[in-house]
N, C-alpha and C positions, 0 to 999 in steps of 0.2 A: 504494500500500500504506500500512496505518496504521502505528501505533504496534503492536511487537505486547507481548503480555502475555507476560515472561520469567518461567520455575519452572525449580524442582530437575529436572521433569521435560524439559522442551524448550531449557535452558542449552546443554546439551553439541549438540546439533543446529544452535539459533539462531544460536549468537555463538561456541563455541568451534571449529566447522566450515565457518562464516561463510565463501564467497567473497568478498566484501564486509566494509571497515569496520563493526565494529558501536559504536554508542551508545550505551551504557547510563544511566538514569535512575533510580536508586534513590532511592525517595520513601516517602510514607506519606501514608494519607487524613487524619489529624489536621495535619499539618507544612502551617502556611501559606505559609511559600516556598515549598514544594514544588506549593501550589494556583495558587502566580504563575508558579511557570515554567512548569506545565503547559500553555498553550495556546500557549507559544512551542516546547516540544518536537513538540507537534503541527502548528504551524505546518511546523518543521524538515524531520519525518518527509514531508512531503508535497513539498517541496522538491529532496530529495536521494534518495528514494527509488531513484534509478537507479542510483546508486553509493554508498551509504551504508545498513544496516539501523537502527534505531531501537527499543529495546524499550525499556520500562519494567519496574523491579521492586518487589514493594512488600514493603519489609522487614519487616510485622510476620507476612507471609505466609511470607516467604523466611529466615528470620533467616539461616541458611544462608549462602547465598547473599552476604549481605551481610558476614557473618564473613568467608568467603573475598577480601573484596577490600579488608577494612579498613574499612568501611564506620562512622563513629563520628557522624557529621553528617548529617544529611541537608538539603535535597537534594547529593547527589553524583551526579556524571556521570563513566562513565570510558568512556574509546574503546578497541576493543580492535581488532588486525589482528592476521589471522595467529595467532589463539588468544593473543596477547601483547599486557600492557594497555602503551597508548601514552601516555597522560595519562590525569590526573586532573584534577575541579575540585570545590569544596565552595561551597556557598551558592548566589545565585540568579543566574545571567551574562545577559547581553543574548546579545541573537539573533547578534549579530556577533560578539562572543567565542565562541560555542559554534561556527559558522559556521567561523570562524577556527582552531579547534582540529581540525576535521577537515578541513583542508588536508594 
């Protein structure tokens, strides 16, 4: 499974009813960190698909979305279990920190 595309519409289904870890990616098409971490998210997504979901959000689509979780930087990632966020992280992490956050 990819990366999937998180909205206002499929949030509450994806990641808040989530059996599974979810990852979330809030980015933006302009944000150049956000275009470095992206193939290491997708890298991720392919990786851990069997016990971890993976979406991305794109804040200027979601503003929403990204209000709700504090969202002031991007790129931010935040893991959620359980409809409850677990961490946080702001800027651009190596694969092994992100890796490492969802232990």
């Amino acid at each position: 499974m990819s990366v999937l595309k998180i909205t206002s519409e499929n949030f509450e289904s994806e990641v808040m009813q989530s059996d599974k870890p979810v990852l979330l990616d809030f980015w933006a098409s302009w944000c150049m960190p956000c275009k470095m971490l992206s193939p290491t998210i997708d890298e991720i997504a392919g990786e851990v698909e069997q016990r971890v979901k993976v979406g991305k959000v794109n804040v200027d689509e979601e503003p929403k979305l990204a209000q709700k979780f504090n969202v002031m930087s991007i790129p931010t990632l935040v893991i959620i279990k359980d409809g409850k966020v677990q961490s946080t992280s702001v800027g651009v992490r190596s694969k092994q920190e992100i890796l490492g956050m969802l232990e």
